[in-house]
LOROPA-809035 format. One line per field, with one value per residue (C-alpha): residue number from 1; residue in three letters; x, y, z. Coordinates in steps of 0.25 Angstrom, whole numbers, padded with zeros to 4 digits. Each point is the difference from the previous one (the first is absolute). Example, Ala and Ser with C-alpha at 12.3 -4.5 7.8 and 13.67 -1.06 7.14 Angstrom:
<rs>
pos	1	2 .
code	ALA	SER .
east	0049	0006 .
north	-0018	0014 .
up	0031	-0002 .
</rs>
This chain:
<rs>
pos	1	2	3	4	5	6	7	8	9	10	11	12	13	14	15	16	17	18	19	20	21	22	23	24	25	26	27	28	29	30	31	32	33	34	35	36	37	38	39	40	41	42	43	44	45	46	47	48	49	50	51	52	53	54	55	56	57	58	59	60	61	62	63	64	65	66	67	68	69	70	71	72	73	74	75	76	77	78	79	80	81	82	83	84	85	86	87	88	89	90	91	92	93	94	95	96	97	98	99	100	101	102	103	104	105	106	107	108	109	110	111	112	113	114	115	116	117	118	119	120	121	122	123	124	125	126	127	128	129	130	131	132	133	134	135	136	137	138	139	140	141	142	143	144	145	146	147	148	149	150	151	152	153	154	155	156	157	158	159	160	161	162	163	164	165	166	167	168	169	170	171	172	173	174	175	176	177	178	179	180	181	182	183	184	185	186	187	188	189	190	191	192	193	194	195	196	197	198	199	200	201	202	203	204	205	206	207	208	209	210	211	212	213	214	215	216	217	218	219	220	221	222	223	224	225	226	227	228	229	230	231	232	233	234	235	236	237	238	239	240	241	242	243	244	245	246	247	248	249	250	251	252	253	254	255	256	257	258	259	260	261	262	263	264	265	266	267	268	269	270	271	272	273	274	275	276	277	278	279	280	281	282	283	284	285	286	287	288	289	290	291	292	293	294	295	296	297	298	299	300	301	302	303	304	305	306	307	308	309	310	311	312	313	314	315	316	317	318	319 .
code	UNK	UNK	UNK	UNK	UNK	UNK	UNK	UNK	UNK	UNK	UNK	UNK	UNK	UNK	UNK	UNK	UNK	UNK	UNK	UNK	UNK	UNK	UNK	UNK	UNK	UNK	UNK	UNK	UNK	UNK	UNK	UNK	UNK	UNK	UNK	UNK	UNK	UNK	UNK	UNK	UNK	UNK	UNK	UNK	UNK	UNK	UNK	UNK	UNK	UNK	UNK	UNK	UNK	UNK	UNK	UNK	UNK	UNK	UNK	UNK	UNK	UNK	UNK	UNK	UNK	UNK	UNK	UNK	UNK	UNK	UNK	UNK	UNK	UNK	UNK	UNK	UNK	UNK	UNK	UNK	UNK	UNK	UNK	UNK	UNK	UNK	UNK	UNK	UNK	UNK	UNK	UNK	UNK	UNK	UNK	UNK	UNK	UNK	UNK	UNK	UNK	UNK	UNK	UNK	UNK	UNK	UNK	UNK	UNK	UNK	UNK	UNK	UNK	UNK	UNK	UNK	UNK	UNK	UNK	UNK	UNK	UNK	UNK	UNK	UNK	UNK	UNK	UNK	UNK	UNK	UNK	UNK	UNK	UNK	UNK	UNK	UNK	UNK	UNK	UNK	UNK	UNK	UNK	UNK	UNK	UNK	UNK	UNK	UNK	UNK	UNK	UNK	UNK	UNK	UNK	UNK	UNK	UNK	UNK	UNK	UNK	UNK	UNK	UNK	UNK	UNK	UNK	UNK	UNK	UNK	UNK	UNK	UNK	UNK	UNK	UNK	UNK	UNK	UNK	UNK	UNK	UNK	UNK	UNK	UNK	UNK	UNK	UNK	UNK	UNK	UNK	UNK	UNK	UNK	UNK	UNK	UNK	UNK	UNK	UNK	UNK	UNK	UNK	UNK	UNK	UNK	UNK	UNK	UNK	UNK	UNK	UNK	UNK	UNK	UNK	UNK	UNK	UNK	UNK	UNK	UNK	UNK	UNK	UNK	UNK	UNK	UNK	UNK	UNK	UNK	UNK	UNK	UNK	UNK	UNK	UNK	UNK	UNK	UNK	UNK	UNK	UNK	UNK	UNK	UNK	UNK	UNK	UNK	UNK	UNK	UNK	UNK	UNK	UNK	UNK	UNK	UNK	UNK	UNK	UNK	UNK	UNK	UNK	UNK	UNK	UNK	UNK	UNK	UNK	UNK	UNK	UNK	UNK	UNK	UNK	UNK	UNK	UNK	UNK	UNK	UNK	UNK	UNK	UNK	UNK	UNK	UNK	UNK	UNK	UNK	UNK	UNK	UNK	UNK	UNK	UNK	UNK	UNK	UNK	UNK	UNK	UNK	UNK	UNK	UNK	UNK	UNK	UNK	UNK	UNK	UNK	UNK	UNK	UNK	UNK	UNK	UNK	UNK	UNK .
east	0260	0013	0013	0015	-0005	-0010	0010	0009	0010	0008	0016	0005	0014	0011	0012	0011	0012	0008	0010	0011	-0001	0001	0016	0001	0010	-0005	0002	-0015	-0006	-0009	0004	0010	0004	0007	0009	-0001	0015	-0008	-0008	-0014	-0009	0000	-0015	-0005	-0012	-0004	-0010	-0007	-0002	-0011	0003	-0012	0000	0009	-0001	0011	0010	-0003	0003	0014	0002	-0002	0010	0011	-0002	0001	0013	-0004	0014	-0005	0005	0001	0000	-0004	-0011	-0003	-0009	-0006	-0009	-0004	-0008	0005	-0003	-0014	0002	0005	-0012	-0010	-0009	-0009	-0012	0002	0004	-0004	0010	0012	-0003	0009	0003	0001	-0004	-0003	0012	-0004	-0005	0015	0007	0002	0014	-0006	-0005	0011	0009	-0009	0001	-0013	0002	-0005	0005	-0003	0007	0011	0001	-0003	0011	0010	-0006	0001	0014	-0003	-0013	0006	0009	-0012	-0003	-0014	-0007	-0009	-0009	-0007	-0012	-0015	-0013	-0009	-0011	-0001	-0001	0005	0018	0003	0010	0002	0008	-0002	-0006	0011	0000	0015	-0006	-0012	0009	0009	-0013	-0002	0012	0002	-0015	-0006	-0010	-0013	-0003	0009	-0001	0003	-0001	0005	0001	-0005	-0001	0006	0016	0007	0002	0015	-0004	-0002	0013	0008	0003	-0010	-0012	0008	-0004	0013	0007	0005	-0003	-0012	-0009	-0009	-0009	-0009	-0010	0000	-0012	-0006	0010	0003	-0006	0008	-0002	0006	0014	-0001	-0004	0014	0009	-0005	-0001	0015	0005	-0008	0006	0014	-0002	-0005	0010	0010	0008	-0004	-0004	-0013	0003	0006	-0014	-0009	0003	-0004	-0014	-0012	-0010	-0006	0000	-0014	-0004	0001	0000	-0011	0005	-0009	0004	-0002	-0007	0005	-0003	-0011	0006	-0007	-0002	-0007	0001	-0013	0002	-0007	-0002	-0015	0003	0011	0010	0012	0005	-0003	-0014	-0005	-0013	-0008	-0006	0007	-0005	-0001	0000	0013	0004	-0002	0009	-0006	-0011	0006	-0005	0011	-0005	0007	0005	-0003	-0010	0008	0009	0009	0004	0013	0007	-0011	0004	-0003	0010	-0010	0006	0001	0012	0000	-0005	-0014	0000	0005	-0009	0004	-0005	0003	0007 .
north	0054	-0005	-0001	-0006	-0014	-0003	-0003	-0014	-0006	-0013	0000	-0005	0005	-0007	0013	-0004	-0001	0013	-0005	-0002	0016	0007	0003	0007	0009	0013	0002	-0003	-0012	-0004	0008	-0006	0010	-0006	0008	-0001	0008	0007	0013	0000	0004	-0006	-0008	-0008	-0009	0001	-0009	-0003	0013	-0004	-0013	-0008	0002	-0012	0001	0011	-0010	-0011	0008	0004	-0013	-0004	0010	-0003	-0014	0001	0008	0011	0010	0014	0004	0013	0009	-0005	-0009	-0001	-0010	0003	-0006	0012	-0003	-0012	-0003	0003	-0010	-0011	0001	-0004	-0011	-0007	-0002	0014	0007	0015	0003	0000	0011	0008	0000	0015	0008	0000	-0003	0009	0014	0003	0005	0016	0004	0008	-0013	-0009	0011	0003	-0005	-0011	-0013	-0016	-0011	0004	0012	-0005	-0009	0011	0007	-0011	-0001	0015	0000	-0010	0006	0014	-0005	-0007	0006	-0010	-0007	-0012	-0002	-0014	0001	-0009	0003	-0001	-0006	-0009	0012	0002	0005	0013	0008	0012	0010	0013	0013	0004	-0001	-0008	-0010	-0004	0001	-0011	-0008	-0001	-0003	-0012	-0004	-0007	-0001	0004	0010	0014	0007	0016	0001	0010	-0010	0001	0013	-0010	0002	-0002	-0013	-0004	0001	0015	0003	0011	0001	-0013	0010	0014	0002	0006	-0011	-0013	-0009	-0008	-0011	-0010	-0007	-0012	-0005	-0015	-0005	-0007	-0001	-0015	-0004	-0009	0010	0013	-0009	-0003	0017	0004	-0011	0006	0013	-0002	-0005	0010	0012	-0006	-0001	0013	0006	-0008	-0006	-0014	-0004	-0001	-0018	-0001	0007	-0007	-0013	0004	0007	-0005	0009	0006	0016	0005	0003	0015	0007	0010	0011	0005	0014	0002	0013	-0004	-0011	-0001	0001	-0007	0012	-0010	-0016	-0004	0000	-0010	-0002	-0002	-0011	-0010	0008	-0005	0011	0005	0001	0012	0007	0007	0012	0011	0000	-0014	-0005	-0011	0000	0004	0007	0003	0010	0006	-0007	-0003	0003	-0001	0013	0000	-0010	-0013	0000	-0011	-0004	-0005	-0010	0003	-0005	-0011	0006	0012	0008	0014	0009	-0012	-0001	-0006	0003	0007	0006	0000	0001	-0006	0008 .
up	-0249	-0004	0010	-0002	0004	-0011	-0010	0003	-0012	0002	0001	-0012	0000	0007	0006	-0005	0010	0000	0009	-0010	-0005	0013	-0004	-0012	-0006	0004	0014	0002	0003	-0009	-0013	-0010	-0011	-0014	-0007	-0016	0001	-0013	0000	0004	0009	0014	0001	0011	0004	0013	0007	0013	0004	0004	0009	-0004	-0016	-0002	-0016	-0001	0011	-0012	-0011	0005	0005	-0015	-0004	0010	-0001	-0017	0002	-0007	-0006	-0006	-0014	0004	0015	0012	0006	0014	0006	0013	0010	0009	0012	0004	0014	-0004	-0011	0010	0009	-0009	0004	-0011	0012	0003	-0015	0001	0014	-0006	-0009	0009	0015	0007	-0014	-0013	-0008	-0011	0005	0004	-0012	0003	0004	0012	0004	-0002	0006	0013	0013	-0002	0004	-0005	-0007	-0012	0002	0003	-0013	-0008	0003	-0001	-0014	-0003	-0005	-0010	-0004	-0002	-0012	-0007	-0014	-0003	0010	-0002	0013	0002	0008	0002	0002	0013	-0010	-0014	-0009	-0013	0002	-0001	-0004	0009	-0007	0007	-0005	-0009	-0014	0001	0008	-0010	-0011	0007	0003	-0014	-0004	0010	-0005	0010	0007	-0008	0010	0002	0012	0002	0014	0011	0011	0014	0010	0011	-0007	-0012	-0006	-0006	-0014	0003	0008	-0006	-0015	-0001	0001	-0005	-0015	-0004	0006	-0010	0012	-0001	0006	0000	0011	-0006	0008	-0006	0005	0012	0012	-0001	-0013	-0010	-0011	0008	0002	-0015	-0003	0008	-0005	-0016	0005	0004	-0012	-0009	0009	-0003	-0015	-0002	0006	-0007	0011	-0004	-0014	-0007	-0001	0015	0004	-0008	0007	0013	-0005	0006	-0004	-0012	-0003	-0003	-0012	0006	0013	0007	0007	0011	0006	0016	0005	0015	0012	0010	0013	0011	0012	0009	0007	-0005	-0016	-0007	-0017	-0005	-0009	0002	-0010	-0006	-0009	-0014	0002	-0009	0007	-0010	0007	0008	0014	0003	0014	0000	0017	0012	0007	0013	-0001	-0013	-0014	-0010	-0015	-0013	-0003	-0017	-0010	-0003	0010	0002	0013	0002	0013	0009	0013	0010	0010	0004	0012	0001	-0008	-0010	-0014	-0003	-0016	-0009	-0012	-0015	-0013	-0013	-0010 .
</rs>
């Protein structure tokens, strides 16, 4: 069996120091908007809502320190859970993902607007007056283990359509998220299909792998350019990976939510795996064996943070 300490990856990423953005022009710290002073949607990047996945911190780094001005609307750049961020520790790199809760379950307006207490709360609702004027969001996250990015575009058809027009990564997610709360790419008109507001989470790889921190900075860029708030020749200087030839959309028929403590996987998965037969036995979860619901199943994040109300694995199939 196979539990959240069989799988260990180097640090290879340096956080940058953050120190200099905590005032910006919002009212918020953390947040800098620039104002094109032209028509055009309001976009942001966000990053570090999750306090270990240093990539997205790096690639707004990148674009603050290159002193990006949009062509058109708005841009905010945002690190978002920041004290999470600034506890990280190399020797100890999977804590700081959060601290009281998990940054990205909160996104309901009942939520936000209840009487529930954390730290990340509380940052989330500093950041809520920002977020509520954001017309496409671009959300940088990394992955728990060295699989192939992902682009998690949500189960809506506006969502895959702007996955393909960012084009990249290879693979495409539909997904519905997790039973345990919303994520930010699915707060309000982000996840309502007769809304214009859209968004984008890309999972860029490995947590502290080179390569995600070169995925978010291109992923970045690429964003900007297709939306036209920075041209095709400012982008393509800062491009560090190659688009696939095409892209694979997988479409999710919903998560595995792990009812008790003792969960453990069969084989040490990492994600992406495609199980041939319907029925087969893929964890443990207490007494009750999980089985792929469906014939070439496709298994996507499974989890090494295995505790009770969280996500093990989502299943999905190409299409």
């Amino acid at each position: 069996m196979y539990t959240q300490d069989d799988l260990k990856y180097p640090v290879s990423l340096v956080p940058p120091d953050i120190s200099s953005y905590r005032i910006g022009n919002t009212g918020v710290d953390y947040i800098h908007q620039l104002d094109s002073g032209m028509p055009g949607p309001h976009v942001m990047i966000s990053s570090v809502v999750h306090g270990n996945e240093l990539c997205g911190a790096i690639a707004v780094d990148h674009i603050l320190q290159n002193n990006v001005r949009p062509l058109k609307g708005k841009l905010s750049l945002a690190f978002m859970n920041v004290d999470a961020y600034l506890s990280f520790d190399p020797d100890n790199p999977s804590a700081s993902r959060y601290l009281d809760e998990d940054f990205n379950r909160l996104w309901t307006k009942e939520l936000l607007e209840g009487d529930r207490d954390s730290i990340e709360l509380r940052r989330a609702r500093e950041i809520l007056p920002v977020l509520d004027t954001v017309d496409l969001l671009l959300d940088i996250h990394s992955m728990q283990t060295a699989t192939k990015p992902l682009m998690m575009a949500g189960p809506l058809d506006k969502g895959c359509e702007f996955a393909r027009q960012l084009g990249i990564p290879e693979v495409v997610v539909m997904d519905f998220g997790h039973k345990a709360g919303r994520r930010m790419r699915e707060y309000e008109g982000f996840s309502d299909p007769g809304s214009t507001k859209n968004a984008l989470l890309i999972e860029c790889g490995q947590n502290w792998d080179q390569r995600s921190a070169d995925l978010a900075i291109t992923a970045s860029w690429r964003f900007l350019m297709i939306l036209g708030l920075v041209s095709e020749e400012n982008a393509a200087a800062h491009l560090r990976t190659e688009p696939p030839s095409e892209q694979r959309i997988i479409k999710v028929s919903g998560p595995y939510t792990i009812r008790n403590s003792d969960f453990s996987f069969k084989e040490p998965y990492v994600g992406l795996e495609e199980i041939p037969s319907a029925g087969t036995v893929i964890a443990n979860d207490g007494e009750i064996e999980v089985k792929t619901p469906y014939d070439n199943c496709v298994l996507i994040m499974p989890s090494r943070r295995q505790r009770p109300g969280d996500t093990a694995v989502r299943f999905g199939k190409y299409i």
